[in-house]
C-alpha positions, 0 to 999 in steps of 0.5 A: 466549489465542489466541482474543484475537486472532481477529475473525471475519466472511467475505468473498471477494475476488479469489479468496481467502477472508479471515476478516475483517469488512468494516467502512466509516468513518463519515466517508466522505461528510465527507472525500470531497470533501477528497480531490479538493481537495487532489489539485486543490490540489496540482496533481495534476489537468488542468485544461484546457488541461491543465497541465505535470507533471499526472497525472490527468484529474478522471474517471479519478481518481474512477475510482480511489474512493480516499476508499473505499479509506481508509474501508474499510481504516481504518474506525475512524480519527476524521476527520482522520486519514482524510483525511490517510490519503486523502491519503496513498494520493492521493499513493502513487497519483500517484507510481507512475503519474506514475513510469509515465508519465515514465520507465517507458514511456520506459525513462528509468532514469538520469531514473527514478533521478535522480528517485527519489534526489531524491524521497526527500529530501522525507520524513524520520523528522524532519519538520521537516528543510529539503527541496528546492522542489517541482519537480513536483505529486509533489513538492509533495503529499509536501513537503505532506503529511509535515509534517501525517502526522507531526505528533503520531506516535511517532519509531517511527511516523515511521520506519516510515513514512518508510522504507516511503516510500523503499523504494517510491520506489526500487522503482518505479526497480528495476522500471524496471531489470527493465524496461530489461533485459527481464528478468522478476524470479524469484520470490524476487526478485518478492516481495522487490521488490513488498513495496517497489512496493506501499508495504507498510509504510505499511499497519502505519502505517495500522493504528496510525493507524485505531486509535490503537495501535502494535505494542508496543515490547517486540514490534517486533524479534522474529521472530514480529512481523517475519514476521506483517508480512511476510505481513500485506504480501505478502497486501496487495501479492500480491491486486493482482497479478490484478486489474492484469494487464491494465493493467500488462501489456497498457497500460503495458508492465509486466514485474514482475507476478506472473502473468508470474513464474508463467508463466516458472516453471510454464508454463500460461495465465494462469488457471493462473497465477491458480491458483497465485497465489491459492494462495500468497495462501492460504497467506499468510493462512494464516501471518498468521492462525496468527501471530495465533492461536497466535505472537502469544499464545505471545510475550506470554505468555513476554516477560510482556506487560503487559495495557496492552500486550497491548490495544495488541496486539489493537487493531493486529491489529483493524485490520491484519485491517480493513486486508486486508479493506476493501483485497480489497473495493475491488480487488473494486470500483474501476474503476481497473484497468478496460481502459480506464483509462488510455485517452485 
């Protein structure tokens, strides 16, 4: 049975060979453009003279592909869920970079936590909950967007999601904590924090959305799913660590970055750092695919699994692995992590 959970192909990305196709949305070109609009609608853009609370310039934003980015990690979602997923990472995108502009480079944490705890009421595993008036395009794109993401998803769906959207809401305040006390995080630390900051949930969500199936409920709380999870995030937020190096670093005055945690425990240069981080990416992947290959089969065998429930199981799988893979191939592409992406 181990075999049913294996969907093989090669591609490299950032460093680390991962053993899953890279696969592309045959909606792409449909949904490209409502990417920009709804961003544009939202009041996302500048426009000029540019408007108060906007976060992009139109270039950099189409800078960033992230019409690409949705169609390579949810190659098989039918073209409203695309766009809504487009929307979506729009939305993870204009947060951590309006969060970075506001209150991180001001060193702003009491305005960081202040906006964070308000931020949070604007989704809800009800979506039909009364939320504040948007104040800003932040705002405005959540308190949009939550209504339209939930309709029709499972309360488990809706949960999952929302929590993944708190925990990377309040991660961005927790990295602005390290960032008021000078302190570099240590490793533990690292990784419990930045599977909040890279908003890891909501790509288990993705999945289901591309494919139509969720994690059997008969599987959710076992220790077997909950690590495979955990390693299915950390090779999704761990990849972009290298790749935003410079930007974060050098541009932005970011602490909480893996290179620098490496750096303060092992010593060495960055290509050092890059080294072990490629290496603990490795061995993540590792534990993701022999979760899949030998745990996942061994768990439904002894719960008794259903065959309608096991095809739910392989369809989720299929789609995390499309996931990782399309997500390395865009860090392999976008230009938004370039040197001067942020420059005036």
């Amino acid at each position: 049975m181990c075999g049913d959970f294996k969907h093989n192909a090669a591609i490299s990305a950032t460093g680390v060979s991962l053993p899953y196709e890279v696969r592309v949305n045959p909606h792409l070109e449909f949904s490209r453009d409502e990417c920009e609009t709804w961003a544009r609608d939202m009041g996302m853009l500048r426009t000029s003279p540019a408007a108060p609370g906007t976060i992009w310039k139109p270039d950099r934003f189409r800078r960033i592909a992230v019409p690409e980015l949705a169609a390579k990690i949810s190659p098989d979602a039918n073209e409203s869920d695309l766009i809504l997923i487009q929307q979506a990472l729009v939305w993870i995108f204009a947060y951590d970079d309006y969060f970075t502009s506001a209150y991180k480079k001001s060193r702003d944490l009491r305005g960081g936590w202040s906006y964070a705890r308000r931020l949070c009421t604007f989704i809800h595993p009800d979506p039909e909950r009364l939320v504040p008036e948007p104040g800003d395009a932040v705002e405005r794109g959540l308190a949009d967007l939550w209504p339209r993401l939930a309709k029709g998803r499972s309360l488990y769906w809706r949960r999952e999601f929302s929590q993944a959207i708190h925990a990377f809401i309040t991660g961005a305040a927790l990295e602005l904590e390290n960032i008021c006390d000078d302190r570099v995080p240590d490793l533990i630390d690292f990784i419990r924090l930045r599977r909040q900051t890279f908003a890891g949930g909501t790509g288990a969500c993705f999945a289901a959305m591309s494919t139509g199936a969720e994690i059997p409920e008969a599987l959710r709380e076992t220790e077997v799913v909950a690590s495979l999870l955990d390693a299915f995030i950390d090779v999704m937020a761990l990849g972009n660590e290298a790749v935003s190096y410079d930007m974060e670093i050098n541009e932005e005055g970011e602490i909480n970055n893996l290179m620098l945690v490496l750096r303060g425990i092992f010593g060495g240069g960055l290509d050092q750092a890059h080294k072990i981080a490629t290496d603990i990416i490795a061995d993540r992947v590792a534990h993701f695919d022999h979760s899949v290959e030998v745990k996942l089969p061994r768990l439904a065998a002894d719960t008794g699994l259903s065959a309608a429930d096991l095809a739910q199981m392989r369809a989720w799988v299929r789609g995390a692995q499309s996931y990782l893979s399309g997500l390395y191939d865009w860090y392999d592409s976008t230009a938004r992590y370039g040197g001067d992406f942020h420059a005036a």
